[in-house]
N, C-alpha and C positions, 0 to 999 in steps of 0.2 A: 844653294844658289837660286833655285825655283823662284822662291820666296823674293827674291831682291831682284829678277828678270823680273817679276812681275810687276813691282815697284818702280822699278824704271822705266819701262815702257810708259807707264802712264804720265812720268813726268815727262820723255821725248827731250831729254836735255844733247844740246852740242857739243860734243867730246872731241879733243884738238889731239891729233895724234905727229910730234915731230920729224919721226920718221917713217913717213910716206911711203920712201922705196923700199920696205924691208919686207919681203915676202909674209913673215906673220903679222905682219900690219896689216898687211892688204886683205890677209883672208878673213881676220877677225872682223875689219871692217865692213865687209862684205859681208857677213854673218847678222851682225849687228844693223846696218840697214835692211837686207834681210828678212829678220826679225823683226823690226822697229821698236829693237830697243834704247838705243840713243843713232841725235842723227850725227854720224861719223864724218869730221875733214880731217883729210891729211893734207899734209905741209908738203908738196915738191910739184914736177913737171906732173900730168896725166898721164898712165901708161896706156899703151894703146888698147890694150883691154883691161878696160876702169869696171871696176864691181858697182853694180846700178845701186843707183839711191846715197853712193858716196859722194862728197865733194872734192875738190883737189884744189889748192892755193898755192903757189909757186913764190915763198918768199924772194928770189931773186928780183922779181917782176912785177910785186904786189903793189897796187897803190896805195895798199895800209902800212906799207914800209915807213912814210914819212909819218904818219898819224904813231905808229908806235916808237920813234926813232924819239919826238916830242917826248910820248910817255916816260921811255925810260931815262931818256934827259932829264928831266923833273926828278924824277927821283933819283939820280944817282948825281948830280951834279956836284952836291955836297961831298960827296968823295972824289970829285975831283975827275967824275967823267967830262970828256967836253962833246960838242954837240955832234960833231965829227965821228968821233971814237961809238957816240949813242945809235948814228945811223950806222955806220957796219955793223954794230954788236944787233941790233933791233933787227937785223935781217939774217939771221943765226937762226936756223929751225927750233933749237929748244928757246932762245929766246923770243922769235918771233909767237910759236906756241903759248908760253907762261904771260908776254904780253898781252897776247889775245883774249885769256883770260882775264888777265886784268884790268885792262880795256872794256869788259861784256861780252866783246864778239864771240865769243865761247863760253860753255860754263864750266870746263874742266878740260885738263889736258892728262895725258900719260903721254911716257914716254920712255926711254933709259933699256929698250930692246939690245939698241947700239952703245947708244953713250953710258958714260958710267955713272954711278950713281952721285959722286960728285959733284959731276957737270949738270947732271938733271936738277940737283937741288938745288945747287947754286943760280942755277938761272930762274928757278922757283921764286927764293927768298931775293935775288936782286928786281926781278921782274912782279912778284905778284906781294911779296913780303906776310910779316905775321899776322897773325889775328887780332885784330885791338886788345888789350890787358896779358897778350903773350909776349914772351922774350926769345924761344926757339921753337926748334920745327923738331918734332919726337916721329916715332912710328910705332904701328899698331898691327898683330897679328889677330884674327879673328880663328878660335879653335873652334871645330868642331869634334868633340867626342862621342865616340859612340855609346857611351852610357849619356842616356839624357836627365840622368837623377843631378848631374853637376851643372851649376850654372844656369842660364836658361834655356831650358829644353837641351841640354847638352853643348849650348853655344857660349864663349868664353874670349874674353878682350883679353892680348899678353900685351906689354908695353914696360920698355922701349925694347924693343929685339933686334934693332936694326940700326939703328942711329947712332945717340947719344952714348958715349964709352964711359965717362963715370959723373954723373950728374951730379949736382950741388943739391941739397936740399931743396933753395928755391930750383932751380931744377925738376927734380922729383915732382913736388906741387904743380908744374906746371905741365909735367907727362899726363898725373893723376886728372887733372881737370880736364884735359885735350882728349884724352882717354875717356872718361865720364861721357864727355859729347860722343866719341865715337859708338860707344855702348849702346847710345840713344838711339843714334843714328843707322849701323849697320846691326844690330842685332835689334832692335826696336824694344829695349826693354830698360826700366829704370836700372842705374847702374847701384852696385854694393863695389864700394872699391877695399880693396883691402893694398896695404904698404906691407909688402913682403919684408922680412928679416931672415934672420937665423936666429933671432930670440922673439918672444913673444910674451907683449906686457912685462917686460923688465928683466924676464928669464936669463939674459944674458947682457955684458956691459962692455962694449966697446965706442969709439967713435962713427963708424960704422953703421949701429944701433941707434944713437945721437941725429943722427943727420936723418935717420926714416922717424924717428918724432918728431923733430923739429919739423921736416915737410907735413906730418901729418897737422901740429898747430899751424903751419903756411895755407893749408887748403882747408882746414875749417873758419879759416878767417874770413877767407876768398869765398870761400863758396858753405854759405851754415847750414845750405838744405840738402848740403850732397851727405848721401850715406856711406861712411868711408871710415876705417878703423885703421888700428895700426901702435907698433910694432906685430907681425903677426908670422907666423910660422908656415908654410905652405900646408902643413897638414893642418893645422887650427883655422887658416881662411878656408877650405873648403869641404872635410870632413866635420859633419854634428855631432860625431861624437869626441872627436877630438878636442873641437871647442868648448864644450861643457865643461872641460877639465881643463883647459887652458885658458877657454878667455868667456868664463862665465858673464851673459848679460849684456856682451858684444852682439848687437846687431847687423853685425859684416860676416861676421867670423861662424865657419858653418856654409854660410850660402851665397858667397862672394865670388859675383861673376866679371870681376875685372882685378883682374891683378898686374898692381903696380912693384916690379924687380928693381934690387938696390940701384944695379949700374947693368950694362950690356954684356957683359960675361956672364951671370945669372941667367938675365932674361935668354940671349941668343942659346944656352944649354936648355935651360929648362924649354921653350917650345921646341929643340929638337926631340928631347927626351920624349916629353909628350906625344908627338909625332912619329914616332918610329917604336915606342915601347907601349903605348898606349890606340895606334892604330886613330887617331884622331888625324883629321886634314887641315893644315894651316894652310889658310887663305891672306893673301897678304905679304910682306907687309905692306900699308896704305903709310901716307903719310899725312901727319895730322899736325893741327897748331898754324897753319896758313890761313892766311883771307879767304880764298877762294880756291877750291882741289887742284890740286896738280900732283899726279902720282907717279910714281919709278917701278921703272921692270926690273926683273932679272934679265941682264945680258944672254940667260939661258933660256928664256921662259918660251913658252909655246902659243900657237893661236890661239887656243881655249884660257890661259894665265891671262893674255891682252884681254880677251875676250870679258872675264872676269873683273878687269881690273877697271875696267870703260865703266860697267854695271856699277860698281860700288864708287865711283867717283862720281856718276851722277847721281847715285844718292847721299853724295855728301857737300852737294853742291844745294 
């Protein structure tokens, strides 16, 4: 995390936090101005002892109420919001938040301490929506292990661990690409993605196996300059020796520091496994495939998790 505190401090990006009142908000953000790693607002009244160098926005009372009430009007009209329905919902803390980044006033929000993950996304994708050429919003675990022979320098993209429950091929190609960016972005290193199977290069024939080829001709089409292989075997993406004997001539396979899992049962075991059998730290997960960052806590997490999570959202902004 050294490495990404330092990265952000020098960008000084505005991180929008929705709830305001929640004791591990307050300290994180208090840490984080602080620090002057990002400059930190929260969403509610002032407490009478406010952490210096924070700011506080009271969407009940804001005059950006009416400015994002427009925004989200404009875009949700077509579904049949009316403009009435836009100013209540626009003055909802995770909505006024996601607005605000969408808007500029901000350049990233977290949130999802309180609310659930749900609510946090959903006000994400109604308020700030995808990325141009994307169709959904995936997530991203960043591992680190303690051997640094894997991946880079031991750092490792998992995707999706969090989200999507059984993705579609196009699907797949669209975690794999949003993932690529993130590789770029929070680990700082070109990505090697590899499309996990349970067979590798034809080893085995199900539909299953069908749907991780076909994404993988989905994102060579999409993307020719990404380096990304696939059907692959977890041992043949990231063991050299395994590869030589499995997927001779694979330029992923071997040294594959993003791995792309069939569906969320895979991904969510395999970064536990990792994590607890391997002594590796998941950081994360971030979520990915938006316009503009807006990230989800765990209901359980801690000041130093917000803390965490503020830092890689301003580097992904």
């Amino acid at each position: 995390m050294s490495g990404l505190i330092e990265r952000a401090r020098k960008l000084s990006r505005r991180i929008v936090f929705p709830e305001g009142f929640d004791a591990r908000v307050l300290e994180a953000a208090g840490r984080l101005a602080r620090e002057s790693v990002v400059k930190p607002i929260l969403l509610g009244p002032a407490p009478s002892h406010a952490p210096e160098g924070v700011t506080f926005i009271d969407p009940a009372t804001s005059p950006l109420g009416r400015k994002y009430a427009d925004l989200y009007y404009e875009r949700r009209r077509s579904r049949g919001v009316t403009y009435m329905e836009a100013g209540i919902i626009a003055r909802q803390p995770l909505y006024f938040a996601s607005l605000m980044v969408a808007a500029g006033d901000a350049e990233g929000a977290v949130g999802g301490a309180v609310n659930t993950t749900a609510e946090t996304v959903r006000a994400a994708l109604h308020s700030v929506g995808p990325k141009a050429g994307f169709r959904l919003v995936s997530s991203v675990f960043i591992m680190a292990l303690t051997d640094r022979g894997f991946g880079h320098n031991g750092l490792m993209a998992f995707a999706d661990c969090a989200v999507v429950i059984e993705p579609s091929a196009v699907d797949l190609a669209d975690i794999a690409l949003a993932t690529a960016d993130s590789t770029r972005t929070l680990i700082g290193a070109e990505p090697a993605v590899a499309l996990l199977s349970f067979s590798t290069k034809g080893s085995g024939h199900h539909d299953q196996v069908r749907k991780v080829v076909e994404a993988l001709r989905i994102v060579r089409e999409r993307a020719p300059g990404l380096n990304v292989d696939g059907e692959l075997q977890a041992d043949a993406a990231v063991s050299p020796l395994v590869a030589r004997m499995k997927a001779p001539g694979s330029t992923v396979a071997g040294s594959a520091n993003t791995l792309i899992f069939p569906n969320l049962a895979a991904a969510n075991i395999g970064y536990k496994l990792v994590e607890r059998l391997a002594g590796a730290a998941a950081i994360g997960p971030f979520l990915q495939g938006l316009a503009k960052p807006v990230n989800d806590l765990s209901r359980g997490c801690s000041a130093e998790d917000i803390f965490n999570v503020a830092v890689v959202t301003s580097l992904q902004s």
